[in-house]
Each structure stands twice: as structure tokens, then as C-alpha cells.
C-alpha positions, -999 to 999 in steps of 0.1 A, spaced: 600 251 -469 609 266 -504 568 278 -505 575 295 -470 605 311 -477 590 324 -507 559 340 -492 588 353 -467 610 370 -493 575 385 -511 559 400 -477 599 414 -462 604 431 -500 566 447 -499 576 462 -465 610 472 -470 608 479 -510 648 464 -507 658 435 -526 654 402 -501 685 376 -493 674 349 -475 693 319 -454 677 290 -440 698 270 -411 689 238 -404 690 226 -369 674 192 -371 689 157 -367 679 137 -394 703 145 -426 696 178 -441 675 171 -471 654 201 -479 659 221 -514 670 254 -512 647 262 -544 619 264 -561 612 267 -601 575 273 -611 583 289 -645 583 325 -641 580 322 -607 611 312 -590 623 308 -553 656 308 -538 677 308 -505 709 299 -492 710 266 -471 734 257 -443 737 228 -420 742 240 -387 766 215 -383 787 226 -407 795 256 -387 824 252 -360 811 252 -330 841 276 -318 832 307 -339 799 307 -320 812 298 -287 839 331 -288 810 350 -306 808 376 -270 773 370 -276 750 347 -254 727 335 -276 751 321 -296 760 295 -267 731 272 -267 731 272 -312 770 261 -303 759 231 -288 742 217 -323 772 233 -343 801 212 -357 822 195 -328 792 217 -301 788 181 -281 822 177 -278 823 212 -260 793 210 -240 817 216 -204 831 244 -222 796 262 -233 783 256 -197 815 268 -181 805 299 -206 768 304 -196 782 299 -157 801 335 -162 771 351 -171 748 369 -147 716 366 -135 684 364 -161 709 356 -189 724 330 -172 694 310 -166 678 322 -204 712 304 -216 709 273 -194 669 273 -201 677 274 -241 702 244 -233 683 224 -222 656 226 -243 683 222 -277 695 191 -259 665 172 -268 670 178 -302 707 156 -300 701 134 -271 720 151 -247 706 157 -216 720 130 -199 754 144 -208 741 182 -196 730 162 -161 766 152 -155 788 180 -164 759 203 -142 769 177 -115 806 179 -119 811 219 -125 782 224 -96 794 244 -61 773 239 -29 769 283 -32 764 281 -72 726 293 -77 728 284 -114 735 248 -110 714 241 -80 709 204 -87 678 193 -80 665 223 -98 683 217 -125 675 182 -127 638 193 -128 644 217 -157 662 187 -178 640 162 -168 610 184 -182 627 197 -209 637 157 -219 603 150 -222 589 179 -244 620 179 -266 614 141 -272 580 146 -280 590 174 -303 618 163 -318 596 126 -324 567 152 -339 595 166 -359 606 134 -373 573 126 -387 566 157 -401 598 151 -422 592 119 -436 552 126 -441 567 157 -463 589 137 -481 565 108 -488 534 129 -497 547 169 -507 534 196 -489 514 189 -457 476 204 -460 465 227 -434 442 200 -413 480 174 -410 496 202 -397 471 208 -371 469 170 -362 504 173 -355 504 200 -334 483 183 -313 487 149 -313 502 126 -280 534 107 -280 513 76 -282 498 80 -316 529 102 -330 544 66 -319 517 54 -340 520 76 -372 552 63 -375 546 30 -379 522 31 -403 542 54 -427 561 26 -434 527 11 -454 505 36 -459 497 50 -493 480 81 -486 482 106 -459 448 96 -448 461 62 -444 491 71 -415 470 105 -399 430 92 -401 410 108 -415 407 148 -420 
């Protein structure tokens, strides 16, 4: 992260010619444990670093803003308002209402929630409400529950294969990116043992 957000901060000020301020938020599970800097002697790298969590969910929720609703969901004390974020995204109309509900269900995967979205889309649903049209909605979560658990597996190993071995090269990105659930299963047993990053992904 640092060696991103540095080549960030160098390409925005070559454009813009303005001095750069950068903030990373974290939206992940696992506890945050990325540095927020970077010293390579004259070279040096900084940016602010926030939790998302440790933002209350209520400043985003009464934002007026849409796209605040489904970030509220990871916030601080956002699970615990899920009925209230829905009832939210329920006032809105048409192509924003189903961006919003699309966007929630996709986050949900990354805190286990989608059985949780199922039921309150079961209790607040209406036999006229096109936005929670059940088995529709089922559908989208169902989908979305399997491609967020992928990901959010993917995710997972990425962290702890960047925390074991530095920076990932180029070619363990890549076999990331396109590796099944089955062997991201099997990545992550072996990081447990492995003493090179040959040894968990195979060879380059």
C-alpha cells in the first residue's frame, strides 16, 4: 500500500502541480494493520489512515447522499442499523434505489451479512414494493454471497501472503486474480508452512 499511494501522490502532484494529501480507508475485516508510511531516506511516503469502523455509522447514514448508505453498513455500529439503511435506500427512486441495494449486497460479503439483509428484505417487503421483490432479491444476494466470499477469501490471503513475504511480485498478483475458491482454500493452508512464496502459490 505505502508504494501505491506513493506513486499516487507523485502522478496527482505532476498533473495538478498542487501539493498532494492523501487518506486511505480501510474497509476490510481482518484488523487494520497496514502502515500509513514509508521512509526510504530521502524519499519518504505518507498518508492518513482510517478504519472505517471507526467512523459512526450515523454521520454517513444522515449524509443526504446515497452512496454513503451502503459504506454505512461497514462503519462503526452500520450492522446494527442495517433495517435503518435499507428503510433509507427504500425512499429512494428508481436506478438509485436498486445502485444502493446492488452496492449492499455486494459490501455484505465483506461482514457476513447477507443472511441478515435476506431477513430484514423479507420483513420491510410489500406485495407492490418493486425494490424488494423477493425472489429477485434473493437471487441478487445469493450471487452476490458467492463472489463476495470468494473475494473477501482472495482478500484474506493476499493480506497474510503480504505480511509473511513483503510486497507481492507482479506474477502472485495475477495468480490471485485468477485463482478458484478451491485452491484459494488451498493457499491458505499451506501459508501456515511454507517458507517461500513459491512454496504456498507454485511456481511462477
Amino acid at each position: 500500500m505505502p508504494y501505491r499511494e506513493g506513486i499516487y501522490g507523485l502522478l496527482l502532484g505532476q498533473k495538478y502541480k498542487r501539493r498532494v494529501r492523501q487518506t486511505v480507508i480501510y474497509l476490510g475485516q481482518p484488523q487494520m494493520r497496514m502502515p500509513n508510511q514509508l521512509d526510504l531516506g530521502q524519499t519518504k511516503v505518507a498518508y492518513t489512515l482510517i478504519d472505517i469502523r471507526d467512523i459512526d455509522a450515523r454521520l454517513l447514514i444522515e449524509s443526504g447522499q446515497s452512496a454513503d448508505l451502503p459504506v454505512a453498513m461497514l462503519a462503526g455500529g452500520g450492522p446494527e442499523r442495517l433495517r435503518e439503511i435499507l428503510k433509507r435506500a427504500a425512499n429512494l427512486r428508481g436506478g438509485e434505489r436498486q445502485r444502493v441495494l446492488a452496492e449492499l449486497i455486494q459490501l455484505c460479503g465483506l461482514r457476513s451479512l447477507q443472511q441478515p439483509l435476506i431477513m430484514e428484505l423479507k420483513s420491510m417487503a410489500s406485495p407492490n414494493d418493486t425494490f424488494l421483490m423477493i425472489p429477485q432479491v434473493q437471487d441478487m444476494v445469493l450471487n452476490a454471497q458467492r463472489n463476495g466470499e470468494r473475494g473477501a477469501r482472495t482478500e484474506v490471503l493476499r493480506d497474510l501472503l503480504s505480511a509473511k513475504f513483503r510486497t507481492l511480485p507482479k506474477w502472485a498478483d495475477e495468480k490471485l486474480k485468477s485463482a478458484t475458491p478451491a485452491k484459494v482454500q488451498r493457499w491458505l493452508r499451506k501459508i501456515l508452512t511454507a517458507e517461500t512464496l513459491e512454496g504456498v502459490l507454485g511456481k511462477r
